[in-house]
DOMINU-769978 format. One line per field, with one value per residue (C-alpha): residue number from 0; residue in one letter; y, x, z. Coordinates in Angstrom, 2 decimals, padded with zeros to 5 digits, m for minus. Each point is the difference from the previous one (the first is absolute). Layout:
resi (NUM, ...)
resn (A, ...)
c2 (Y, ...)
c1 (X, ...)
c3 (Z, ...)
# end
This chain:
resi (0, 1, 2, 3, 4, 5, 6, 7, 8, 9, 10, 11, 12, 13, 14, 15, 16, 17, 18, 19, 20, 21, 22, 23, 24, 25, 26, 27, 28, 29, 30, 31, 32, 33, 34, 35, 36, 37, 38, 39, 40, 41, 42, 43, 44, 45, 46, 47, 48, 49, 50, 51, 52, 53, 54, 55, 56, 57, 58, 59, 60, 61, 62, 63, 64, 65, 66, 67, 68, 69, 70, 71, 72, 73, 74, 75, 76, 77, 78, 79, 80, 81, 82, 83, 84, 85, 86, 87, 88, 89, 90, 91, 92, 93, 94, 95, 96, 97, 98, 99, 100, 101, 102, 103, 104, 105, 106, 107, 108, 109, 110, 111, 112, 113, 114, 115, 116, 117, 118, 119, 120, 121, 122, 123, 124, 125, 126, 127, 128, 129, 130, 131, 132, 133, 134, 135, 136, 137, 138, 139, 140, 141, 142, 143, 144, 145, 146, 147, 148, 149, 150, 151, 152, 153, 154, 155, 156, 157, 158, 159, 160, 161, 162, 163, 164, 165, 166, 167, 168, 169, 170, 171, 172, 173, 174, 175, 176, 177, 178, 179, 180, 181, 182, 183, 184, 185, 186, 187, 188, 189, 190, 191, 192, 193, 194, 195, 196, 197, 198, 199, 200, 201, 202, 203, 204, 205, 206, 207, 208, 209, 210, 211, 212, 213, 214, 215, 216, 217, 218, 219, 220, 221, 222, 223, 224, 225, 226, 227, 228, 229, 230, 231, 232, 233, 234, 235, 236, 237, 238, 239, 240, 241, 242, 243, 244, 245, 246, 247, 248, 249, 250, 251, 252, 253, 254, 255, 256, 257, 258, 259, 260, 261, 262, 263, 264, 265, 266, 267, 268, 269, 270, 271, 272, 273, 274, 275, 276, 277, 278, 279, 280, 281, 282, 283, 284, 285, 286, 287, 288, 289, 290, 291, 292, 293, 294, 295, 296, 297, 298, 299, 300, 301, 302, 303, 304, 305, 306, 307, 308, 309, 310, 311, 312, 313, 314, 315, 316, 317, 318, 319, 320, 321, 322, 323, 324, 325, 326, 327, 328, 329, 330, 331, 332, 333, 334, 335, 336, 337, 338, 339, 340, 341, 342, 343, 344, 345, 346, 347, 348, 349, 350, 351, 352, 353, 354, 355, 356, 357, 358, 359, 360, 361, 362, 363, 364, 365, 366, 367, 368, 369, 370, 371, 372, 373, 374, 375, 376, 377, 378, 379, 380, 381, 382, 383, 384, 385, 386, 387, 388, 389, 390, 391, 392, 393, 394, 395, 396, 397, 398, 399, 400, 401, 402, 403, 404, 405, 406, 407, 408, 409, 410, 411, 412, 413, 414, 415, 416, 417, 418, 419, 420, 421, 422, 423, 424, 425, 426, 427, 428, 429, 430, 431, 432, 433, 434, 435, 436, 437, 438, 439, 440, 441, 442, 443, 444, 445, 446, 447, 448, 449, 450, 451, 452, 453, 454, 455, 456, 457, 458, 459)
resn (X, X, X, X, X, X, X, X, X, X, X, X, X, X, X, X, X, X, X, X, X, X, X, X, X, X, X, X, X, X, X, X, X, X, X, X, X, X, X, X, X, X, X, X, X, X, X, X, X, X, X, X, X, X, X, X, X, X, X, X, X, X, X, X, X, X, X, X, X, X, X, X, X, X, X, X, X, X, X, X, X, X, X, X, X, X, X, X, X, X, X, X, X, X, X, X, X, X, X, X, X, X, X, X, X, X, X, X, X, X, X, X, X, X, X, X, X, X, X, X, X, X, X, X, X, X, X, X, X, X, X, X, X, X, X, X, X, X, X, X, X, X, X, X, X, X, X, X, X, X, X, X, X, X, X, X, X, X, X, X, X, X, X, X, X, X, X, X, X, X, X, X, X, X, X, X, X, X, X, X, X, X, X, X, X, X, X, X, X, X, X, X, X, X, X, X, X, X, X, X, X, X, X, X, X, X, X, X, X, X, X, X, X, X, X, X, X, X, X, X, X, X, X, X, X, X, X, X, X, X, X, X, X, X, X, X, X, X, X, X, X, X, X, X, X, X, X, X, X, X, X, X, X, X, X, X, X, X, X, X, X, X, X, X, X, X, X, X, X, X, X, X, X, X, X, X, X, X, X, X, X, X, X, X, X, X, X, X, X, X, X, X, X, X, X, X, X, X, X, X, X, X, X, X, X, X, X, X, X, X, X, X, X, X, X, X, X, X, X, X, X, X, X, X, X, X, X, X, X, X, X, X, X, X, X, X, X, X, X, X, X, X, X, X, X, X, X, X, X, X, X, X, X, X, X, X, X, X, X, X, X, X, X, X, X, X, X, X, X, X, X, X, X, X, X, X, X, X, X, X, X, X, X, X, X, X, X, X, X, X, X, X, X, X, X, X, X, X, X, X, X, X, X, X, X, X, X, X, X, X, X, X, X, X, X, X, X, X, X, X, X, X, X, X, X, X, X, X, X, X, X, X, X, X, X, X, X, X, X, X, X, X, X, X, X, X, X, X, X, X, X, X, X, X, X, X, X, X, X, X)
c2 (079.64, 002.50, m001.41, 000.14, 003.81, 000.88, m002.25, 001.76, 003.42, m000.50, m001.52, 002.98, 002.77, m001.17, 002.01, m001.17, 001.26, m002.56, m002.86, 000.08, m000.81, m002.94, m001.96, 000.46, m000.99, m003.07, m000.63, 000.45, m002.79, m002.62, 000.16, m001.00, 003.95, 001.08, 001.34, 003.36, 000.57, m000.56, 002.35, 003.30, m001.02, 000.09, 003.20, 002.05, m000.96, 001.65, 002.59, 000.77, 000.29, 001.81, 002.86, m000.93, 000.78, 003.18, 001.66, m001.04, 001.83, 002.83, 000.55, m001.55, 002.41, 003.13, m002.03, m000.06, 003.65, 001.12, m002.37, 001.15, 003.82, m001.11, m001.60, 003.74, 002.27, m001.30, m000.97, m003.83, m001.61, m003.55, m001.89, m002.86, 000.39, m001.82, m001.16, m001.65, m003.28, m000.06, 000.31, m002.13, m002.54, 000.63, m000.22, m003.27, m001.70, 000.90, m002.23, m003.44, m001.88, 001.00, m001.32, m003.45, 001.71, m000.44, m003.20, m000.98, 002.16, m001.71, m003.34, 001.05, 001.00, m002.99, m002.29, 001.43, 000.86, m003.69, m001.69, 002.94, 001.45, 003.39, 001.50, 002.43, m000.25, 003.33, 001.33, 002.87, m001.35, 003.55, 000.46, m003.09, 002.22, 000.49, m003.53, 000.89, 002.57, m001.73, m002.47, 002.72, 001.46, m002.70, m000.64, 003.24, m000.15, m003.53, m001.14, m003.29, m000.94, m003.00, 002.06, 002.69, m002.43, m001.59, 003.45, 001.01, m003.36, m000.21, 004.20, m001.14, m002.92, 002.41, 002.35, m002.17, m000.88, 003.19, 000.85, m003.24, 001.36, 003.71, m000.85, 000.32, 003.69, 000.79, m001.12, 001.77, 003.13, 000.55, m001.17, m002.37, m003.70, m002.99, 001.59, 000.16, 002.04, m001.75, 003.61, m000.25, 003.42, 000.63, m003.52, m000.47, 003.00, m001.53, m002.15, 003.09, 002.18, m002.32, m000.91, 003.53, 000.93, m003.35, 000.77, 003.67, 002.70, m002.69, 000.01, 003.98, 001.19, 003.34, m000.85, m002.63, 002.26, 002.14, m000.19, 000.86, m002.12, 001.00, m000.90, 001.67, 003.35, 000.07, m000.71, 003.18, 002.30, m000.57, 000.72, 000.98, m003.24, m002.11, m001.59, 002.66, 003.38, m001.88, m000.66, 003.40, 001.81, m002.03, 000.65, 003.41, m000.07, m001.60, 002.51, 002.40, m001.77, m000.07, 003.39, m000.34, 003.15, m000.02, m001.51, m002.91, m000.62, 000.20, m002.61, m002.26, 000.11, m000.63, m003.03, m001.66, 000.27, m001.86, m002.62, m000.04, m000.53, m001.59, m002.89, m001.55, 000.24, m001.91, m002.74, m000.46, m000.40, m002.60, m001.59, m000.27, m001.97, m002.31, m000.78, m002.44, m001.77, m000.36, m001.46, m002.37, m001.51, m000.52, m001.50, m002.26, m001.54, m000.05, m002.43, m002.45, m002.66, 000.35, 003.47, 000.33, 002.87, 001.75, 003.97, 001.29, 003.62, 001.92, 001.71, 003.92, 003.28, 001.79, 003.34, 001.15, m001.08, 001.84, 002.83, m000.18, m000.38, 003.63, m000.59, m001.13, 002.73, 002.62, m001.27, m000.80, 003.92, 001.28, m001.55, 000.92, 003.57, m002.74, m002.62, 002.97, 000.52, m003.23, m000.54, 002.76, m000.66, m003.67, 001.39, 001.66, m003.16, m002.05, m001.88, 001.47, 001.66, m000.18, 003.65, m001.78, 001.32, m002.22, m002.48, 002.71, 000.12, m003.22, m000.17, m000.75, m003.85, 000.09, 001.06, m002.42, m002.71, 002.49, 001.61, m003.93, m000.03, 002.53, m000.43, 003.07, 001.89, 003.07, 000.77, m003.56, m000.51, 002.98, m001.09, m003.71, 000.65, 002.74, m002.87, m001.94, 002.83, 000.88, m003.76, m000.14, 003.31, m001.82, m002.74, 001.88, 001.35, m003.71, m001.02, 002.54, m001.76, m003.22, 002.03, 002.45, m002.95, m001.70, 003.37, 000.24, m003.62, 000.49, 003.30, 002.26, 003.36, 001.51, 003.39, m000.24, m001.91, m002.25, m001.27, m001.86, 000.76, 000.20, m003.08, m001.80, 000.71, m001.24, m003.72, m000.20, m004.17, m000.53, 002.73, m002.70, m002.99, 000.61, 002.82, m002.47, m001.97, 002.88, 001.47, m003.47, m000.67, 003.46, 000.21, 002.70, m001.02, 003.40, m000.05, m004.26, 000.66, 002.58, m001.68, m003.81, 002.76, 001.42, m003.77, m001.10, 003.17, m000.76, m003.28, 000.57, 002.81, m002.73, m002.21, 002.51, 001.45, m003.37, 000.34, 004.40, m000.38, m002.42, 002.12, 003.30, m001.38, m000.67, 002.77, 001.70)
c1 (128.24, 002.52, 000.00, m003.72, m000.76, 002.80, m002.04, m003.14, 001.28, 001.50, m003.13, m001.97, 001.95, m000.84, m003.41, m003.70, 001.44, 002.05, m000.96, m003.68, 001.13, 002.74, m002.94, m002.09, 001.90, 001.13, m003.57, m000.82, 002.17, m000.81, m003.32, 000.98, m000.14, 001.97, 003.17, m000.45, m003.70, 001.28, 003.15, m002.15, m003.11, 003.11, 001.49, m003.59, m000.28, 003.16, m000.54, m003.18, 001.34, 002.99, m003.01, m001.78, 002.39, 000.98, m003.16, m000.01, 002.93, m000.92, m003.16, 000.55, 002.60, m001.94, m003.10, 002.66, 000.97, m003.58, m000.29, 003.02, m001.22, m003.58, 001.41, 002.30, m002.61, m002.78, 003.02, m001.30, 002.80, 000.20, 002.87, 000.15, 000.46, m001.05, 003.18, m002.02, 000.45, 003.05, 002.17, m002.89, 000.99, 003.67, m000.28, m001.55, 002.30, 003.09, m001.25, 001.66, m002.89, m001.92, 002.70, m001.92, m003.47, 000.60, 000.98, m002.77, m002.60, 000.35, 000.39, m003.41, m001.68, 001.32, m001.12, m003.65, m000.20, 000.69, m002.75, m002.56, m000.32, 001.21, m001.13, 002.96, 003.74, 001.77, 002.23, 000.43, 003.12, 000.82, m002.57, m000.06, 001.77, m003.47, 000.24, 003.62, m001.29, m002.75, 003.12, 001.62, m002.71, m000.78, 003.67, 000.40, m002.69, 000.05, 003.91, m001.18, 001.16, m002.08, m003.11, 001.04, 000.40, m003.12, m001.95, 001.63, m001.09, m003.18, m000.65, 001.46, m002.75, m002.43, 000.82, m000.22, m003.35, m000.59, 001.37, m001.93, m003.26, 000.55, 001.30, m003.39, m000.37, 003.24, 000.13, m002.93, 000.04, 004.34, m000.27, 002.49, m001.51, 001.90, 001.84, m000.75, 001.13, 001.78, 001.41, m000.54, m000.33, m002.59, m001.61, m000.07, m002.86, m002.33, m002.06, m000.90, m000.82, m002.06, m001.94, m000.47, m001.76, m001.94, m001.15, m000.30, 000.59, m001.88, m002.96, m000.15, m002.20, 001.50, 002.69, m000.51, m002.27, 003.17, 002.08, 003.79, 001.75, 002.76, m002.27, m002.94, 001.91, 000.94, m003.14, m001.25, 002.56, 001.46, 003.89, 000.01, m001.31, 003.27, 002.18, 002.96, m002.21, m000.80, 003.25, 000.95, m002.55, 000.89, 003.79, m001.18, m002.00, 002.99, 002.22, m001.84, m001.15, 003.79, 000.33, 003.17, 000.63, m002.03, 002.29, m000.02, m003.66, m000.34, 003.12, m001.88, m003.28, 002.13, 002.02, m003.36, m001.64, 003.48, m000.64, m003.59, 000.66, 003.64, 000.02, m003.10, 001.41, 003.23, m002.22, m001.20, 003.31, 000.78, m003.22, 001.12, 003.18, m001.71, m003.00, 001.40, 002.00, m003.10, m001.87, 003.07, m000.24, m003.79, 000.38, 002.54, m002.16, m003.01, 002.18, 001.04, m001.89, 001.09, m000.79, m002.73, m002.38, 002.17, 000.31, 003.48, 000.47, 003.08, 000.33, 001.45, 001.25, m003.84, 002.24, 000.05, m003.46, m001.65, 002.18, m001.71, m003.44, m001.70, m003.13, 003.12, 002.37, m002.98, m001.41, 003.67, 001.01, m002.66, m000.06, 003.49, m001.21, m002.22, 002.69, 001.92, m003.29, m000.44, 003.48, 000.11, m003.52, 001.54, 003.02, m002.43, m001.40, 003.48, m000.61, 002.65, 003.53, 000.65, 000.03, m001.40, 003.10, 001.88, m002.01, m003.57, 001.08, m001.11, m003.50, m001.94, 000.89, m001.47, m003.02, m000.36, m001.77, m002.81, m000.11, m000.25, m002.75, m001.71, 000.36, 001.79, m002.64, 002.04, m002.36, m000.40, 003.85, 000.73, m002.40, 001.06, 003.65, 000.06, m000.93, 002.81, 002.09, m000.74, 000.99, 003.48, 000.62, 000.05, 002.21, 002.41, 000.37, 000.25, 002.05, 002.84, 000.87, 001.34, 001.12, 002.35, 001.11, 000.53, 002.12, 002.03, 000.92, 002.00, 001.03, m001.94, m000.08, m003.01, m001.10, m002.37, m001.12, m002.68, m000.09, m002.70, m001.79, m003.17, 000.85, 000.78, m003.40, m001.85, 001.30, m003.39, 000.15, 003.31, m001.33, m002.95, 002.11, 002.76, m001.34, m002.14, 002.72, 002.24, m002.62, m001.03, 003.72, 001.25, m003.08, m001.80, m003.40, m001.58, 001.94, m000.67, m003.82, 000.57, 001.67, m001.95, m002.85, 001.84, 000.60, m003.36, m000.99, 001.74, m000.44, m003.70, m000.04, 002.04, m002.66, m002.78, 000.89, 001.02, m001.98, 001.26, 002.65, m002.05, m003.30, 001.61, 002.34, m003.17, m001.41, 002.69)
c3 (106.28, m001.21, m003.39, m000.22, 001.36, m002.81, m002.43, 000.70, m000.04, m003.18, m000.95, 000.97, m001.44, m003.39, 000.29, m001.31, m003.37, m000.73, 002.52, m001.23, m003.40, 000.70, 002.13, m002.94, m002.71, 002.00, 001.45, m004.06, m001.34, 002.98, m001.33, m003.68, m001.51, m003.21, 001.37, m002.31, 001.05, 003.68, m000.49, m001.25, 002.55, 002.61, m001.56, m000.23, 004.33, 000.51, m001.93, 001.36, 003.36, m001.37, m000.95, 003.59, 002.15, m001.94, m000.13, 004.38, 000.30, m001.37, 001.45, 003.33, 000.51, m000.95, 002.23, 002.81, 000.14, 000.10, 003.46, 001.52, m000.85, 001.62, 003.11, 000.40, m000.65, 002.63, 002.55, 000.23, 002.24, 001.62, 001.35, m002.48, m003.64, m003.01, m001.37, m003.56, m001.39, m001.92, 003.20, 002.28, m002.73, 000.12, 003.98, m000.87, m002.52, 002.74, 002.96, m001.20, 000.88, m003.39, m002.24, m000.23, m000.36, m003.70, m000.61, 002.46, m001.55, m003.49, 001.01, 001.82, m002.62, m002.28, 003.13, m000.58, m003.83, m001.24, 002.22, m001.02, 003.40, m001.94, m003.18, 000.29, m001.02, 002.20, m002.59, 001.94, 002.19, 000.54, 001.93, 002.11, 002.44, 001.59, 001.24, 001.09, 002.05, 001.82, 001.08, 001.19, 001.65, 002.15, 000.57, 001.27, 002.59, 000.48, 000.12, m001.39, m003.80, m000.74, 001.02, m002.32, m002.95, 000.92, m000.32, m002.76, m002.29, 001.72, m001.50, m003.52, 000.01, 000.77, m002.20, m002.90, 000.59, 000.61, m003.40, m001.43, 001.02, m000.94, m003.68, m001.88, 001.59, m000.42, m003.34, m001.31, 002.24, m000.33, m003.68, 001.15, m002.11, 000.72, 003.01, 004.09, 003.06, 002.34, 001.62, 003.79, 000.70, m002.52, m000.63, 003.78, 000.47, m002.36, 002.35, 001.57, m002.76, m001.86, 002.85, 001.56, m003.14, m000.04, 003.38, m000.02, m003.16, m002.19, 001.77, 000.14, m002.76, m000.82, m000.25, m002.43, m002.34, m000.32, m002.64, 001.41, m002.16, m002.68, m002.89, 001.33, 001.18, m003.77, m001.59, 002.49, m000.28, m003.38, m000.08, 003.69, 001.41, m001.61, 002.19, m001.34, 000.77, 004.16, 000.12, m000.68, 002.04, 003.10, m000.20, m000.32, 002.97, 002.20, m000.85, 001.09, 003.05, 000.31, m000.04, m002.90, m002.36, m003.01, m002.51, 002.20, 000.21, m003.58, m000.12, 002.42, m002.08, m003.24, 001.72, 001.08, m003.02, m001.69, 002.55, m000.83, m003.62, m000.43, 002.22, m001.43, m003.50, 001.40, 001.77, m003.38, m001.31, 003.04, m000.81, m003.88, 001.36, 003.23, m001.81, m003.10, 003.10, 002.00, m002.92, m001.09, 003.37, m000.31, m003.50, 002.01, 002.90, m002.95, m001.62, 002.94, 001.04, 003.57, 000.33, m001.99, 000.87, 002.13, 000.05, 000.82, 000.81, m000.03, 003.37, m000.84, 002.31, 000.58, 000.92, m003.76, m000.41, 002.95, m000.81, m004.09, 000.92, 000.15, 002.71, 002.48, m000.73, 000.24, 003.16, 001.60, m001.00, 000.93, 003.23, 001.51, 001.76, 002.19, 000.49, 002.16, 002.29, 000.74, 000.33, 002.38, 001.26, 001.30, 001.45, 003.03, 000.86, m000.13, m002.73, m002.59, 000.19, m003.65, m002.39, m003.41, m002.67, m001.97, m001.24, m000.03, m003.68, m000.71, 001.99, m003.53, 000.83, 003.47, m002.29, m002.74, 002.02, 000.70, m003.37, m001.39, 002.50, m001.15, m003.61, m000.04, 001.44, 001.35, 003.05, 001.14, m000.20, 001.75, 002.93, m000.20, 000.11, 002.51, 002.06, 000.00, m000.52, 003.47, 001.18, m002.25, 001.69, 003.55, m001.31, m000.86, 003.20, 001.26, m002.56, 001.03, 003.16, m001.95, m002.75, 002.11, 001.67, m003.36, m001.05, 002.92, 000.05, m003.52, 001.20, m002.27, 001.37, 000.52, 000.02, 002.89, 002.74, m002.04, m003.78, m002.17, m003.00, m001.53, m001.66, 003.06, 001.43, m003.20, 001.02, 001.65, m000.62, 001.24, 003.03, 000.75, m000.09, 002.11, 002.44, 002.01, 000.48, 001.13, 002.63, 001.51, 000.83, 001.03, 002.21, m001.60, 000.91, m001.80, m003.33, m000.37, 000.75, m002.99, m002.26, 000.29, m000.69, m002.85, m001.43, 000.22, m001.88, m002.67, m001.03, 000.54, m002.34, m002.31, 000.13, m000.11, m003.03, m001.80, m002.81, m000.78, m002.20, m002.60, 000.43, m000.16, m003.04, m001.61, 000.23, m001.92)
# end
């Protein structure tokens, strides 16, 4: 087991920017590519994230210090803390148990892509530590390994389908073609999204005669309704919510807009390198007789494309003053412990669902995803008792007396899956009646809004 956690970790410390683009190349040529097409396809990926990740740090840092300066200057204090992702991962990757999540997840997904039962081959191994976290998760509250694996592959199933049934949405509204989403704590909110507007924001009338989306705000307002000029205005606006020094709020509107405007221009670039793969491997099953017909997808990281895609960053930014209120607003009825900080920089994925939803209709995303925001909020409360568990058992020491992260609580599937479970066996009566609710909720909004993601993708 030794030999494998040092395997991994090795494995992982490579980084998306040069990971992405060995699967690739090597996905290229098993599918019968010219080695020099494959090579600079390859090259242009890593290079692309390279720029991504770049432009991330940059403004994610400058994003950060406005949130810490907000969370000082109206005294908002709770006794857990957001720790963010990268070290919710790192917790992760430490408990020995997820060193065989990877092999298992991509003999998984080989298991289901050859038979047809997926559309979607997860590149993305970097991020298959979502399905090492469920595991650990469940381990953590459970004690019981084979039930943690068991979760764990059952959540990567379902998040291929899920990613199989999102794809023409995601393709057309994320300008992503030949590539799917199979990101659990993006992907995973989806259900919801699409069928909250089905059910509700669709079927209100104002709100569909207005025109909120990025196209239309430019066609209205001429230089001041592009993406860049939002962008700015909002950082603007949350640096002076934030109460910062002047210099600083003009920094934060600059840094927005840059986020605004940069990181679609390098999702073009990774487009420019994933998209001659994705079509070689088409041309491929075109050609076979046994596979004749068949659609394959390349499964890729949705974190760079939720953070490029303006409606989500404008309606995730814009949305932070409320995340604190209702953080704080759950905290006097027991239902969170967790100050939102770390990972608040990222909220435009928690958004991207809702702004698909919508079309990129600001207003409607803004509604739709304050929804859920609300719910993610509560997971991550529930999420820190594992989690601190999980941090303690590989002695990480922690600051205070509860960790999670905003991430965490956006595992709404794995949440469903195993939280039944959890509550029927510790005796919870009140949190199992909850969560069997919670399940049934959400694979009835699944199945409700079946048909979203082709209509909507129409429609674009």
């Amino acid at each position: 087991m030794i030999d494998i956690m040092e395997a991994v970790r090795y494995f992982l410390s490579l980084g998306p920017a040069l990971m992405m683009p060995v699967i690739l190349f090597i996905l290229a040529l098993t599918f019968r590519q010219p080695v020099g097409k494959s090579a600079r396809a390859a090259i242009l990926v890593g290079i692309a994230f390279v720029g991504i990740f770049a432009v991330l740090g940059a403004v994610l840092d400058v994003v950060s210090k406005i949130i810490n300066s907000m969370v000082q200057a109206y005294g908002i204090k709770l006794v857990g803390l957001d720790i963010g992702w990268p070290l919710t991962s790192a917790i992760t990757w430490a408990v020995p148990l997820s060193a065989l999540i990877i092999p298992m997840g991509f003999i998984v997904n080989i298991v289901l892509l050859v038979p047809g039962w997926t559309s979607t081959f997860d590149a993305d191994i970097w991020n298959y530590w979502h399905w090492a976290f469920t595991a650990v998760m469940v381990y953590m509250w459970t004690n019981n390994l084979a039930l943690a694996y068991i979760i764990a592959i059952i959540t990567e199933i379902l998040i291929l389908k899920l990613a199989d049934w999102t794809a023409p949405l995601a393709q057309k509204f994320f300008g992503i073609p030949g590539c799917s989403l199979p990101h659990t704590e993006t992907t995973n909110w989806a259900p919801l999204n699409l069928a909250l507007e089905k059910a509700i924001f669709s079927r209100i009338r104002k709100l569909e005669e207005i025109k909120a989306d990025p196209e239309s705000l430019r066609e209205k307002f001429g230089v001041f309704g592009e993406p860049m000029m939002i962008g700015f205005v909002i950082g603007v606006l949350l640096g002076l919510i934030a109460r910062m020094p002047w210099d600083w709020v003009l920094k934060a509107g600059i840094y927005v807009a840059a986020l605004m405007l940069l990181m679609g221009r390098l999702i073009g670039i990774l487009m420019e390198g994933l998209v001659p793969i994705a079509d070689g491997i088409r041309e491929f099953f075109e050609r076979s007789k046994r596979f004749k017909g068949r659609t394959i997808w390349i499964g890729i990281d949705a974190g760079p494309i939720g953070n490029a895609n303006p409606p989500s960053i404008a309606v995730g930014y814009i949305s932070i003053p409320i995340l604190y209120l209702i953080a704080v607003g759950l905290s006097y009825i027991g239902a969170n412990q967790i100050l939102p900080l770390a990972d608040v920089a990222i909220i435009p994925l928690f958004f991207m669902w809702a702004a698909a939803a919508s079309r990129g209709n600001l207003i409607k995303a803004f509604l739709n995803g304050l929804i859920t925001l609300t719910l993610l909020v509560y997971l991550t409360y529930l999420f820190a008792f594992p989690l601190t568990i999980a941090a303690k058992s590989i002695k990480y020491a922690i600051p205070v007396a509860l960790v999670s992260s905003l991430d965490a609580g956006s595992h709404v599937l794995p949440f469903v899956l195993m939280y039944p479970i959890i509550s029927f066996v510790s005796g919870s009566m009140g949190d199992f009646a909850f969560s069997t609710i919670l399940l049934i909720i959400y694979f009835a909004a699944w199945y409700y809004a079946r048909d979203m993601p082709k209509k909507l993708a129409e429609k674009l």
